[in-house]
N, C-alpha and C positions, 0 to 999 in steps of 0.2 A: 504494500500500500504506500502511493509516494504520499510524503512529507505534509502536503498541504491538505488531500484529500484525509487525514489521519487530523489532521488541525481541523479540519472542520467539521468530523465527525466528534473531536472533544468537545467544539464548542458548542454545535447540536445538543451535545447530550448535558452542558451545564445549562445552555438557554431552557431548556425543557424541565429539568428541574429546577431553575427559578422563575417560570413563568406557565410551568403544562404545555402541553401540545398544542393547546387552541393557542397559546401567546407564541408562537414561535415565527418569527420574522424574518424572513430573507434577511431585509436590512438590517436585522438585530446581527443576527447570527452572521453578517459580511464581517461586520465592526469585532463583534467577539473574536473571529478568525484571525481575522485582518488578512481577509482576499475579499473579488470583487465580486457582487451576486453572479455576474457571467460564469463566474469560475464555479458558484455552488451550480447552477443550472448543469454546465458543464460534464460536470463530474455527475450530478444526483438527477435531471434532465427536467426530474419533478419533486414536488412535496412529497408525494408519495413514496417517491424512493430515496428520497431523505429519510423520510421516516422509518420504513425499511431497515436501512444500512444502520441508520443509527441503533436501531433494535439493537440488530447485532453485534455492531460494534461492544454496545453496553453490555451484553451478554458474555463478549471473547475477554471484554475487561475483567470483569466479574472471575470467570473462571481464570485467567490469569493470575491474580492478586492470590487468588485462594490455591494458584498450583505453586504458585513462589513461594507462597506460606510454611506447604507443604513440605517443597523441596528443604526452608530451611530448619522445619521443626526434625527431620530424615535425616540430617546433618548434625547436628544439636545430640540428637540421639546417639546417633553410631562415635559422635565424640565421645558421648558420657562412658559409652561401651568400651571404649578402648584407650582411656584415661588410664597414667598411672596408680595402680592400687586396686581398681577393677576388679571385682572376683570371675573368672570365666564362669562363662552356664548364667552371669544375672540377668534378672528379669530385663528386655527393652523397654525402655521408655515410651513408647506407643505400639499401638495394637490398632486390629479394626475397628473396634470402636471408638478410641482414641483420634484416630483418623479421621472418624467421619463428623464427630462431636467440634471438631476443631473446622473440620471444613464447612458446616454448616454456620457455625457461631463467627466464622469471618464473613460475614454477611451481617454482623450485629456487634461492632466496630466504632464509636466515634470518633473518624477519620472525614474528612473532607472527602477524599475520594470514594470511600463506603456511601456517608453520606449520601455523595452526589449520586453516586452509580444506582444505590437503592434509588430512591426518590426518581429518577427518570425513569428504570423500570415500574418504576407503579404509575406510573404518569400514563407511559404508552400502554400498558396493561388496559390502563381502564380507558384509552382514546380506541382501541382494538374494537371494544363494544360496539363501537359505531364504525369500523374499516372492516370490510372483510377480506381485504389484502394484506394487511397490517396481522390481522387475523392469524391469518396463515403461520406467519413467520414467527408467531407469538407459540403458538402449539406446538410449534417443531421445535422451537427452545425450550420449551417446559419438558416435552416429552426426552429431550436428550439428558435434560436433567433429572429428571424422574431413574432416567438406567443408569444414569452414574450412582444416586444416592443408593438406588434399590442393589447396586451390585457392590458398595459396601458395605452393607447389610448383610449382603450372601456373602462376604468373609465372614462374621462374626457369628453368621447363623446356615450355614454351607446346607443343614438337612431342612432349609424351609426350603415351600415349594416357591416358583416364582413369583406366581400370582399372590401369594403372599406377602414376598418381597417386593415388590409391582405394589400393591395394598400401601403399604405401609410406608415407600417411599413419595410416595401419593400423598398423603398424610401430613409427613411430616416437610416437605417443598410448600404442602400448602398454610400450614400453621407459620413457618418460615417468613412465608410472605406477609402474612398477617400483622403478626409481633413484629416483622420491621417497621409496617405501616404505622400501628398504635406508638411504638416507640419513636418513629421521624416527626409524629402529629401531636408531642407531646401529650398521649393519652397514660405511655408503661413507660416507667423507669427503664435504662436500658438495663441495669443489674437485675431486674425484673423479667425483662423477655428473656436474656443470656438462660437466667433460670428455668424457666417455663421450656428453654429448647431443651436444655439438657435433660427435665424431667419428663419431657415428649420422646427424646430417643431410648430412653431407659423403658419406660411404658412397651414401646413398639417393639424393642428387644427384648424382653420379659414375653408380651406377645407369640413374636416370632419362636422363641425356645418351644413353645405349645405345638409347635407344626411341624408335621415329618413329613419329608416329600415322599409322596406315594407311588410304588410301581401300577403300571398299566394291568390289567385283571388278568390279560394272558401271561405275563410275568411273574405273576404271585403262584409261591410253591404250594404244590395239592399235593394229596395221598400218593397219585400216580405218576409224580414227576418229582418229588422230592429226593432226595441224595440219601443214600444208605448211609 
């Protein structure tokens, strides 16, 4: 992505979340850039695919922030592990649900760029209601989010079945969003929602331990195919 088309995609996504989607101005957003609306046409041809790209954009940020996170709590870890004094065989410092507890709760952050990046996704979330184009690209980011959450789940809980895991990732993306909303709109403390996510994935893992993924009925051993 060149340099400028990447500037106007951040400044999209701060005008949006200081102004919603209906306040979003060519002229605003030339100024915020500092290119010239020819050049947003250019690049985005329409609002439409302004709004679009910017989805996305806010989307690739999001999971970015949260995989750099990732990479340096991975780090942090395998330090502590191989520090002088170390006992081999000890316990890591993260696990899967460690993992996931941490990837969801950098969504719940106050950081300016958390901040911002939430707040524009809920901006275009609820402008989608009324785009069925916007639409689109809104579902395909939820749903890839949904199999990322749901497949760190199925580390911590391998014998659910998926649909359960699918359930429950469902769940908790959408409590997710919620608690950021109440906590940007001054309704929850953020040490309040932080709370409420960690005691949402504990819940759903608890849950998920109840479920044993099931073989197919021709699969399941009978009298006459059982192993001596």
């Amino acid at each position: 992505m060149s340099d400028r088309r990447t500037a106007i995609l951040e400044a999209a996504a701060t005008v949006i979340a200081r102004r919603g989607v209906r306040g979003l101005r060519v002229e605003e957003l030339a100024v915020e850039a500092g290119v010239s609306k020819a050049l947003i046409y250019y690049h985005f041809e329409d609002r439409t695919g302004l709004l679009r790209r910017t989805l996305a954009f806010v989307n690739n940020r999001a999971e970015r922030y949260t995989a750099e996170q990732s990479a340096a709590d991975t780090a942090a870890g395998a330090d502590a592990m191989t520090a002088p004094g170390t006992t081999t065989g000890a316990t890591p410092t993260t696990g899967p649900l460690r993992r996931l507890e941490q990837a969801l709760l950098l969504e719940l952050q106050d950081l300016p760029h958390v901040r911002e990046n939430s707040t524009a996704w809920g901006e275009l979330r609820a402008s989608a209601v009324f785009d069925p184009e916007l639409r689109g690209e809104l579902a395909l980011a939820s749903v890839i989010w949904v199999r990322e959450v749901a497949d760190q789940l199925g580390e911590a809980r391998p014998t659910a079945p998926e649909s359960a895991l699918t359930a429950s990732a469902e769940r908790l993306t959408a409590l997710l969003e919620g608690l950021s909303t109440r906590w940007l709109s001054g309704i929850l403390p953020l040490a309040d929602a932080r709370t409420r996510m960690r005691e949402a994935i504990g819940v759903e893992v608890a849950h998920l331990a109840g479920h044993v993924a099931c073989l197919p009925v021709d699969d399941m051993p009978t009298s006459s195919n059982k192993l001596d």
